[in-house]
Backbone as numpy.savetxt, mean C-alpha at the origin, in Angstrom:
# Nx Ny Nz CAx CAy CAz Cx Cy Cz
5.67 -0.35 1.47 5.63 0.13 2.84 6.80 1.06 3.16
8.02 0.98 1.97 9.38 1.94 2.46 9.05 3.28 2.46
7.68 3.55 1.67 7.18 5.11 1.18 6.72 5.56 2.19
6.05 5.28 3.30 5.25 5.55 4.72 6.26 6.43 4.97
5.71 7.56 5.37 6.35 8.81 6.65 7.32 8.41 7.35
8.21 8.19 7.51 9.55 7.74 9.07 9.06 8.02 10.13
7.85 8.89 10.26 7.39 9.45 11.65 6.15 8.79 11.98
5.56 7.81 11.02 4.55 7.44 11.34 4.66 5.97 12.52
3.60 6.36 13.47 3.42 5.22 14.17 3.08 3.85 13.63
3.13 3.12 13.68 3.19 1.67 12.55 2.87 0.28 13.15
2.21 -0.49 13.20 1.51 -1.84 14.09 1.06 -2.79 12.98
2.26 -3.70 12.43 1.71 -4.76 11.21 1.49 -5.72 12.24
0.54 -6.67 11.95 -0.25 -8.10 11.94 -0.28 -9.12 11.29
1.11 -10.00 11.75 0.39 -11.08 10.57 0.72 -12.34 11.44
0.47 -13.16 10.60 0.36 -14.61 11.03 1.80 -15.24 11.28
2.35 -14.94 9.82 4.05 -15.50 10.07 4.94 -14.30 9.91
5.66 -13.99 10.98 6.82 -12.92 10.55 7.34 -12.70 9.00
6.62 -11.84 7.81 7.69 -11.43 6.86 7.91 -10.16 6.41
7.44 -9.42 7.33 7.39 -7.68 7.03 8.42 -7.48 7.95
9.36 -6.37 7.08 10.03 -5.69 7.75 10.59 -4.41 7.89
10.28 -3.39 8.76 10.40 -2.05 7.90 11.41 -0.94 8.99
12.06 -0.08 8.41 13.12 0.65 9.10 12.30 1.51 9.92
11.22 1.69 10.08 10.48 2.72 11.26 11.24 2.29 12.80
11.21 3.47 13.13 11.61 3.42 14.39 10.28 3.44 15.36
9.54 3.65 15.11 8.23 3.42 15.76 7.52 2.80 14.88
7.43 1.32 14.77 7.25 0.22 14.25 6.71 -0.54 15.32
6.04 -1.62 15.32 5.68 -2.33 16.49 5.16 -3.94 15.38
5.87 -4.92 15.53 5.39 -6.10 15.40 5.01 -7.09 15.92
3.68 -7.38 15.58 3.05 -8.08 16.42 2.53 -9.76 15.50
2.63 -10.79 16.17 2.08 -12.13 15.58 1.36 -12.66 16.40
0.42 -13.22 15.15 -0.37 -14.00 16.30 0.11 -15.95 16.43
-0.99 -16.49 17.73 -0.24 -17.92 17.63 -1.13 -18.49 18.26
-0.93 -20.24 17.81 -2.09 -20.95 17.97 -1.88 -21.01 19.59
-3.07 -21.78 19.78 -3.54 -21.99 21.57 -2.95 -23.43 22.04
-2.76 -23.62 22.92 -2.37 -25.00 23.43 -3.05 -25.97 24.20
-3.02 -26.95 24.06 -3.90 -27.96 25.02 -4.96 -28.49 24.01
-5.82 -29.03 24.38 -7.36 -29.83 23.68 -8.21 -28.39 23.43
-8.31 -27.57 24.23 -9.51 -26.44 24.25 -8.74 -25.42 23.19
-6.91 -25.09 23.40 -6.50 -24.35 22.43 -6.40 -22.85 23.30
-5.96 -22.64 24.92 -5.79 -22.13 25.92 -4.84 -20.80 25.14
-4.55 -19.70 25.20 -3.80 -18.60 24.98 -3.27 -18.21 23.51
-4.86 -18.81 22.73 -4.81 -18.94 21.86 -4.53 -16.95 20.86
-3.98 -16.50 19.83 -3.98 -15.11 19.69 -4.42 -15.10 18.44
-5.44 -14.37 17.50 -6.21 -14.37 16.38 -5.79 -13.32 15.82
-5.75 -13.19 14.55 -5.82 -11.47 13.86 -6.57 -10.64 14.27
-7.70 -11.45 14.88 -9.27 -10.66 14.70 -8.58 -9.87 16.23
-7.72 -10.78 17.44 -7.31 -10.12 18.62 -6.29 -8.92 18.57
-5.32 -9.49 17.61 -4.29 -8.16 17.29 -4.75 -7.07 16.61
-5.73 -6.97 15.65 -6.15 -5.58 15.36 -7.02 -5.28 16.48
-7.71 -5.44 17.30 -8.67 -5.12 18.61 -7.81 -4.33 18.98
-6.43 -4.87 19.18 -5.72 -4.75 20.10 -4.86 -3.70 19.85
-4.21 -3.12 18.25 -3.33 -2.03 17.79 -4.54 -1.00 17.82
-5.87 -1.44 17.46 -6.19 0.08 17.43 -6.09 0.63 19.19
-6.07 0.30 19.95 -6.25 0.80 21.29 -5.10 1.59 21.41
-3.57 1.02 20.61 -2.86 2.05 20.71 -2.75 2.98 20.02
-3.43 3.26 19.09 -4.20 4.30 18.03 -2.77 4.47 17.27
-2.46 3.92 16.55 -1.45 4.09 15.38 -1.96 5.01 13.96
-0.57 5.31 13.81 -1.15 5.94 12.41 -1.36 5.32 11.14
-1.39 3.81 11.39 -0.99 3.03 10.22 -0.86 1.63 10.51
-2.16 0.58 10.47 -2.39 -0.55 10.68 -2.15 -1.29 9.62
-1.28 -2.66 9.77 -0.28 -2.77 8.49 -1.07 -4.46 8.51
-2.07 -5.19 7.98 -2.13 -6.31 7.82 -1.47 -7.28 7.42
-1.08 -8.62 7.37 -0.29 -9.13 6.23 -1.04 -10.19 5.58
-2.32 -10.54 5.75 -3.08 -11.02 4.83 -4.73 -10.91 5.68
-5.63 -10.18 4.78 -7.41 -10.79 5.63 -8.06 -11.80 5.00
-8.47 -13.03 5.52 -9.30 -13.69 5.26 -10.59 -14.34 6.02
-10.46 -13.62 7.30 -12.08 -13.58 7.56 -12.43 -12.36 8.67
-12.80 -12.94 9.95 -13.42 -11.62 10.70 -12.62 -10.28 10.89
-11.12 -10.66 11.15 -10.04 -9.92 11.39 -10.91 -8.36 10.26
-11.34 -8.90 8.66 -11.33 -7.64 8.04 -12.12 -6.68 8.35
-13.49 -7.21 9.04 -14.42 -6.00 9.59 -13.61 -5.05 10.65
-12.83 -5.95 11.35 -12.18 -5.19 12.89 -11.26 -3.98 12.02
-11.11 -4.11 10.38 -9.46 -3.50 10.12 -10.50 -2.39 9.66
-12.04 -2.57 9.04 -12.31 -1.49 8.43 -13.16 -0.45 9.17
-13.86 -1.14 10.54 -13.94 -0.64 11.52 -12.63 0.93 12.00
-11.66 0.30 12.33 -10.62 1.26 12.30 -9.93 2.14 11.09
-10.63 2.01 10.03 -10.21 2.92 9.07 -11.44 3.76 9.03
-12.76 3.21 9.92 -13.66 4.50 9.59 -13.87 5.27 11.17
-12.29 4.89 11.69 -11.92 5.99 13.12 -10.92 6.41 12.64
-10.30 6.73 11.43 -9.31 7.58 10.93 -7.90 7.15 10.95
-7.88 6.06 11.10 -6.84 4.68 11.25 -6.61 4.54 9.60
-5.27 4.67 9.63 -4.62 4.14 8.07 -4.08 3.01 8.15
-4.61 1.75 7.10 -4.45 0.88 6.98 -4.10 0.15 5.65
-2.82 -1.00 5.54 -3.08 -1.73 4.39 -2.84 -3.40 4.78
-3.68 -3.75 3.07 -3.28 -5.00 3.61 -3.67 -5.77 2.37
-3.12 -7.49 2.31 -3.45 -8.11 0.64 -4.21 -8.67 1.25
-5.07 -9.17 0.04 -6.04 -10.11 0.14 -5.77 -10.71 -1.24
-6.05 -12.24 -1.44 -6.00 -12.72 -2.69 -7.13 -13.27 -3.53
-6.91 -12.70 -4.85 -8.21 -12.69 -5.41 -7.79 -12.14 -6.88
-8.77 -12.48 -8.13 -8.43 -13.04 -9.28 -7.80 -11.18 -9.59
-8.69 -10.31 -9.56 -9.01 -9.30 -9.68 -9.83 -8.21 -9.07
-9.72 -6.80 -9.18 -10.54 -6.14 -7.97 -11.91 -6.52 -7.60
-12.64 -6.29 -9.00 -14.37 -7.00 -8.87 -14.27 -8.49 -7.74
-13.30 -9.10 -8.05 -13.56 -10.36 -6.90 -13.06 -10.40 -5.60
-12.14 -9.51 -5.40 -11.47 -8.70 -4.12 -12.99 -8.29 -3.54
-13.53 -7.56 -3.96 -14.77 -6.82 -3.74 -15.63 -7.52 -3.03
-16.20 -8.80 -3.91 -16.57 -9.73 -3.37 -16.34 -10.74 -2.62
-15.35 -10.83 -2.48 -14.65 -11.77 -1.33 -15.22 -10.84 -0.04
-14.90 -9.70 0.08 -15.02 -8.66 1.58 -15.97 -8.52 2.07
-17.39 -8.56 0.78 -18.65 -8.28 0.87 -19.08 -9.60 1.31
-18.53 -11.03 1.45 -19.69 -11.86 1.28 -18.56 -12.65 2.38
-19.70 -13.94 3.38 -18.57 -14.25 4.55 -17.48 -14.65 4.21
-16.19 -15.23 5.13 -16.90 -15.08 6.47 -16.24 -13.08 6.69
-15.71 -12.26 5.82 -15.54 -10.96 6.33 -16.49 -10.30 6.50
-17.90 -10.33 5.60 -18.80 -9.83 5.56 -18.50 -8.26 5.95
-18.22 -7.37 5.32 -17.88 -6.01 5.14 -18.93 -5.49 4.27
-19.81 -4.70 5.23 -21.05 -3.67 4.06 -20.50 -2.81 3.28
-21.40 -3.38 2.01 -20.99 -2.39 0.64 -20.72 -1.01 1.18
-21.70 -0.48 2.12 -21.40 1.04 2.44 -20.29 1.58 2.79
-19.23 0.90 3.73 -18.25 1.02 4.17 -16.93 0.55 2.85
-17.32 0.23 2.16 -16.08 -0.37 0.98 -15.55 0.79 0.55
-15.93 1.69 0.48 -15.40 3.24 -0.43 -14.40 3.91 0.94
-14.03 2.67 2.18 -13.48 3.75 3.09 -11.65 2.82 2.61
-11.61 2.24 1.66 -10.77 1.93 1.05 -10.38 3.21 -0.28
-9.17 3.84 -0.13 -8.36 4.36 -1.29 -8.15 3.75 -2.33
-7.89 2.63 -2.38 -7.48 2.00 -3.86 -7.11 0.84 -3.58
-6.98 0.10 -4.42 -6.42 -1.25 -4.62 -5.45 -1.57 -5.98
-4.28 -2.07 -5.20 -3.35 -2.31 -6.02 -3.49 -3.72 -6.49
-3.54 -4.18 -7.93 -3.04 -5.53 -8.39 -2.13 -6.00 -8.81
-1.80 -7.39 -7.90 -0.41 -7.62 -8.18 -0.72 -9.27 -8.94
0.11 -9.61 -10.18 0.22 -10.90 -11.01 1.83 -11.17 -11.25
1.61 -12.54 -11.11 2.86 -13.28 -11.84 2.25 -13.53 -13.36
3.10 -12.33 -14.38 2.90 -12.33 -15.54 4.32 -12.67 -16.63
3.63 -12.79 -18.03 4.88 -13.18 -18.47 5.19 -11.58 -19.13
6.45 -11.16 -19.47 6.43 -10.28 -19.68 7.43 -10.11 -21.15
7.26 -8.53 -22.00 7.72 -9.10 -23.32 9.16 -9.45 -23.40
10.14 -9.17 -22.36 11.20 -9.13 -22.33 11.55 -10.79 -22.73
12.43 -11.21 -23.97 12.54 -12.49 -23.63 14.19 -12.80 -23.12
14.62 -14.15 -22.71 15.67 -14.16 -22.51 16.78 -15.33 -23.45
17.72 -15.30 -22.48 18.81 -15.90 -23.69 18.05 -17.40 -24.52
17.52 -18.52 -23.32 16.87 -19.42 -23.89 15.63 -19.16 -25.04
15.17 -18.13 -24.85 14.06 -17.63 -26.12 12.74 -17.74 -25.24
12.93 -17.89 -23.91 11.68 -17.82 -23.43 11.41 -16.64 -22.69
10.27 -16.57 -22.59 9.69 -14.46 -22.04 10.22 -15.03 -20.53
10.75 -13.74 -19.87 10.64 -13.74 -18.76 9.40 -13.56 -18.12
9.53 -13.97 -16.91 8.26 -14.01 -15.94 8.45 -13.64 -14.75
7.70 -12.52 -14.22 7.70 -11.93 -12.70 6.34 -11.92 -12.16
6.19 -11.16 -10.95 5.62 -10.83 -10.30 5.37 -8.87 -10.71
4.23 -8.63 -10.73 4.01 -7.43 -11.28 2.90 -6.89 -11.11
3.30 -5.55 -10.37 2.00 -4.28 -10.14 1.30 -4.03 -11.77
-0.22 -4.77 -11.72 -0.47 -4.86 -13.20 -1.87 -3.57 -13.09
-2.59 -3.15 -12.06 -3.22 -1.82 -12.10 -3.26 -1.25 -10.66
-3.91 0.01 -10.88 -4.32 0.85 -9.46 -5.20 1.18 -9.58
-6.29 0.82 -8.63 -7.84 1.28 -8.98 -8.18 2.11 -8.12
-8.99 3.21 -8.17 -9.28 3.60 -6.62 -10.81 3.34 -6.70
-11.14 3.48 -5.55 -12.85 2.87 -4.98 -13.63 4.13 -4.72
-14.50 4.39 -5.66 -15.28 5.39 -5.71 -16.63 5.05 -4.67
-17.09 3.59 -5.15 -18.07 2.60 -4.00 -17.90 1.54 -4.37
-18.99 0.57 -3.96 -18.89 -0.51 -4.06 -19.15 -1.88 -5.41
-19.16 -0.46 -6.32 -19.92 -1.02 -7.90 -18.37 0.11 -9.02
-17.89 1.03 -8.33 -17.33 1.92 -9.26 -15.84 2.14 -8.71
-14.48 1.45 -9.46 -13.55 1.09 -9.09 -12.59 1.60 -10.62
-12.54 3.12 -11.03 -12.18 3.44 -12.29 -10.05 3.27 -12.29
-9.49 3.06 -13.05 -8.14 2.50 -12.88 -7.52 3.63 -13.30
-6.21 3.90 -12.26 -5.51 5.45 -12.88 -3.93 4.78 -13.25
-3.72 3.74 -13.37 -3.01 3.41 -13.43 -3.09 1.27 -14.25
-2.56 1.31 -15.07 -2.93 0.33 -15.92 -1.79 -0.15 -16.62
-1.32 -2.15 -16.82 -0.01 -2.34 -17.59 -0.33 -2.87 -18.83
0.19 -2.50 -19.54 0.13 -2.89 -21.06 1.26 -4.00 -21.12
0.57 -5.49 -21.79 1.64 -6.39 -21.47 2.34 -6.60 -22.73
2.17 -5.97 -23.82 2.16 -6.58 -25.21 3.75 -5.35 -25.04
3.64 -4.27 -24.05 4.94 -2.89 -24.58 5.41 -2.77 -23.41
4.40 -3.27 -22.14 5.87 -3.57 -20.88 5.51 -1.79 -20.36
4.35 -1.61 -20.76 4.52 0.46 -20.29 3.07 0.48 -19.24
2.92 1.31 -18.64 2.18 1.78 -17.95 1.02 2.57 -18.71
-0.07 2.71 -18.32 -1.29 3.99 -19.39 -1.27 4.22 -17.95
-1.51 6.08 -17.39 -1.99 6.63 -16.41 -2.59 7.83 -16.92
-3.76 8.35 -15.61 -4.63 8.52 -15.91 -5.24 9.90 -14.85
-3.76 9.88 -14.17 -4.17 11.50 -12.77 -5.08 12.05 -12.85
-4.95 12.76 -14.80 -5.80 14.11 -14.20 -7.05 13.39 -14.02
-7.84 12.61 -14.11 -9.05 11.72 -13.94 -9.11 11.09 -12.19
-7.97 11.11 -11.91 -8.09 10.24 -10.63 -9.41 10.99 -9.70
-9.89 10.34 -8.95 -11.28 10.72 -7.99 -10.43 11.01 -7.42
-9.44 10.67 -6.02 -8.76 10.73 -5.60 -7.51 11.88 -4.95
-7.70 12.20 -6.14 -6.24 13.41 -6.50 -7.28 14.52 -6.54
-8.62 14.31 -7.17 -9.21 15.58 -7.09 -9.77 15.99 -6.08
-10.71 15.33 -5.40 -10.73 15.46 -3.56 -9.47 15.94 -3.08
-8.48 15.38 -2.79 -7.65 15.98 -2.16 -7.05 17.86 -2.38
-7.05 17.65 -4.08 -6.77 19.01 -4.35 -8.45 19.99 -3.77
-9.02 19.35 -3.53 -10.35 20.15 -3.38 -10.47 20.33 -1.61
-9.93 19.35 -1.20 -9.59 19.77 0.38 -8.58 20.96 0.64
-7.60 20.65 -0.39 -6.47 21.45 0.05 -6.67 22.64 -0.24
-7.85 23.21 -1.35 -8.02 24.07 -1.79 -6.55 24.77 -2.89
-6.10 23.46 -3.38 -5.23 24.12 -4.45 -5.43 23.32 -5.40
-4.38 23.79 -6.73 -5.19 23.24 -8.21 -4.57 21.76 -8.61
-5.31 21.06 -8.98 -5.18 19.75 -9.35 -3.59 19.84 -9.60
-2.77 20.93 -10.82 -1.60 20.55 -11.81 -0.37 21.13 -10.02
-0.99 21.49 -9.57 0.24 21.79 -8.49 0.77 20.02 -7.42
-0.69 19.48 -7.67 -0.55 17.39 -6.76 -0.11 17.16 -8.27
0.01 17.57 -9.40 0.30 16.26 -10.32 1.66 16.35 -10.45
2.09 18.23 -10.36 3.87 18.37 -10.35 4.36 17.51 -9.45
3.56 17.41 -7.74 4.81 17.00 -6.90 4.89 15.64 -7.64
3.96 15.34 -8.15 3.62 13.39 -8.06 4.98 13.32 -8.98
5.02 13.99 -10.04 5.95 14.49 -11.06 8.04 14.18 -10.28
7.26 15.08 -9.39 8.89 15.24 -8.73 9.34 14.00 -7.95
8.25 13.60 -7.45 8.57 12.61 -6.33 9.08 11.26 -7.61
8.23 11.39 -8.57 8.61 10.51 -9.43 10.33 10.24 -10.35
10.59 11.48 -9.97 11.96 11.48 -10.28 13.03 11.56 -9.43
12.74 11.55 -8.27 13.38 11.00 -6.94 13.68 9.39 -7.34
12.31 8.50 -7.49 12.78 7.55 -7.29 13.49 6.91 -8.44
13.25 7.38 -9.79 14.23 7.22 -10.49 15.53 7.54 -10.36
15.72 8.82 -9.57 16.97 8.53 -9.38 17.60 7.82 -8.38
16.92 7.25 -7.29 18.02 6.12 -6.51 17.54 4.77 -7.80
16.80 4.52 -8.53 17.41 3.55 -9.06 18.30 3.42 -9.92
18.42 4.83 -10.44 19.79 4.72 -11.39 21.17 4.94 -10.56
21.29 5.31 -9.38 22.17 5.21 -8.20 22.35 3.94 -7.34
21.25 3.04 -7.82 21.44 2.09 -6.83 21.13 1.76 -5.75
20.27 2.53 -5.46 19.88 3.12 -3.59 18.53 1.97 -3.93
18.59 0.80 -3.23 17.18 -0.08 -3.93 16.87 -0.65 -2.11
18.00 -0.79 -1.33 17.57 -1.77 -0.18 16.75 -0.69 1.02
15.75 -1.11 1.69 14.81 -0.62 2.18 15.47 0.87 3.10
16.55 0.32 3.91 16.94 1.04 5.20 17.41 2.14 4.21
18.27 2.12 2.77 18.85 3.30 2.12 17.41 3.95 1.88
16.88 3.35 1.16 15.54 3.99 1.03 14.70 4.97 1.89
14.42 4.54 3.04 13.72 5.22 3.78 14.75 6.58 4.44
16.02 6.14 4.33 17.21 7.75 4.67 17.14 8.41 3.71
16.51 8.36 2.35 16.16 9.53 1.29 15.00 10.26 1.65
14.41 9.37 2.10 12.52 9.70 2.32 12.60 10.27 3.52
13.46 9.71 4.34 13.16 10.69 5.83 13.70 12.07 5.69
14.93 12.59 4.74 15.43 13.64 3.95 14.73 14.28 3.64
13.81 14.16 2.88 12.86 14.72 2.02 11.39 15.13 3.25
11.15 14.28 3.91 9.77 14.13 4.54 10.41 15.87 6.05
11.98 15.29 6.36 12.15 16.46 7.58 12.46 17.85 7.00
12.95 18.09 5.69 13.00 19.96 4.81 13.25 19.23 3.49
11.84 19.54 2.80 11.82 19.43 1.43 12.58 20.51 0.61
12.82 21.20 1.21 13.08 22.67 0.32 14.77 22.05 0.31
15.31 21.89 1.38 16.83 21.49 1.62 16.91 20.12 1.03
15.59 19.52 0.63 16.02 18.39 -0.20 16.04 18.66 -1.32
15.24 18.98 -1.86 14.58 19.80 -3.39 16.03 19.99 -4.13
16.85 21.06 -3.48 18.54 21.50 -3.35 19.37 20.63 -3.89
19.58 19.88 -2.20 20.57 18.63 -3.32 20.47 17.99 -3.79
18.91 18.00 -4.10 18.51 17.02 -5.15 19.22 17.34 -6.75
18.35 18.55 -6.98 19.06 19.45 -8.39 20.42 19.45 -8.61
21.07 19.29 -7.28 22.62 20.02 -7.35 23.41 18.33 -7.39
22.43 17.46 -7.37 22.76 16.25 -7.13 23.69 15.46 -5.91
23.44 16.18 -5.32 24.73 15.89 -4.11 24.24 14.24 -4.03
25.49 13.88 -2.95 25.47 12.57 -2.60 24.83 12.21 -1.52
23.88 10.92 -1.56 23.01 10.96 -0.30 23.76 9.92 0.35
């Protein structure tokens, strides 16, 4: 979520406060149970997204769907509402099906108004440590994007046996629409992806890892790229 625009309007939803993000036009909202026998002023997910799209944000931030709340979220992504959010599930094919079948019940037709889906696992990984046992994390293990509701091709994939990534751009559906909107050539989105990619290598070899530093590079970059581009090369100090 540190990657989002600084300028974007922003309205996360969740149940228990654990998102937290340096936007200055940010808006957090929770919901909470009702009181009494009947359950009187009671507030639902399904009420807080009703309720952010009215203020038409640029960016409806879920923090978990597991039932009606998800029609209301995809409803507003097919009024031009940007949205994310987890859902848990073994893998995408069952992500899929979880959305499609109650209680979210989300028509296959509308599933492709999803960009992609990221998977995240607690895997073991080859790195081992001093005791001789592999370490184990939590880990972005693919990126799929959603062509429909049957065709979910991966541009991004982890190899657990070498700890590396396989990617897959020039193939992405994704990247090529866009270059086809923009009317420019695929290798001009794969340079920036290129550049942006070495941005963030370099705050991690600088150290720049906690959110608020983060997003003062990105808001740099997002208000004159060209004046970032600069001290980027020239390496100045951010």
């Amino acid at each position: 979520a540190c990657l989002i625009r600084p300028n974007y309007k922003i309205i996360s939803v969740e149940e228990v406060a654990e998102i937290n993000l340096p936007h200055e036009n940010w808006t957090s909202t929770i919901a909470r149970s009702g009181f009494g026998v009947e359950g009187e002023g009671e507030i639902t997910l399904y009420d807080l997204i009703k309720s952010a799209v009215r203020h038409r944000p640029d960016l409806i931030i879920v923090g978990e769907v597991r039932g009606e709340e998800a029609y209301v979220l995809f409803q507003a992504l097919a009024t031009g509402h940007g949205g994310l959010c987890t859902l848990h599930a073994e893998d995408v094919d069952t992500a899929i099906k979880r959305l499609t079948q109650p209680p979210m019940n989300i028509p296959s037709s509308i599933i492709p108004l999803m960009n992609c889906i990221i998977t995240v696992k607690h895997v073991r990984t080859p790195v081992f440590l001093e005791s001789g046992k592999r370490l184990s994390s939590r880990k972005f293990v693919s990126v799929a994007e959603i062509k429909d509701a049957k065709t979910f091709p991966e541009v991004f994939s982890w190899n657990p046996s070498t700890d590396i990534f396989k990617e897959n751009l020039s193939e992405s559906y994704l990247l090529n629409k866009m270059a086809s909107t923009l009317d420019i050539p695929l290798e001009k989105l794969l340079d920036e992806l290129e550049y942006r990619k070495k941005v963030l290598m370099h705050m991690v070899e600088h150290n720049i890892r906690d959110y608020r530093s983060v997003n003062k590079v990105l808001s740099k970059y997002y208000n004159n790229p060209q004046l970032f581009q600069k001290e980027f090369l020239e390496e100045s100090k951010w």
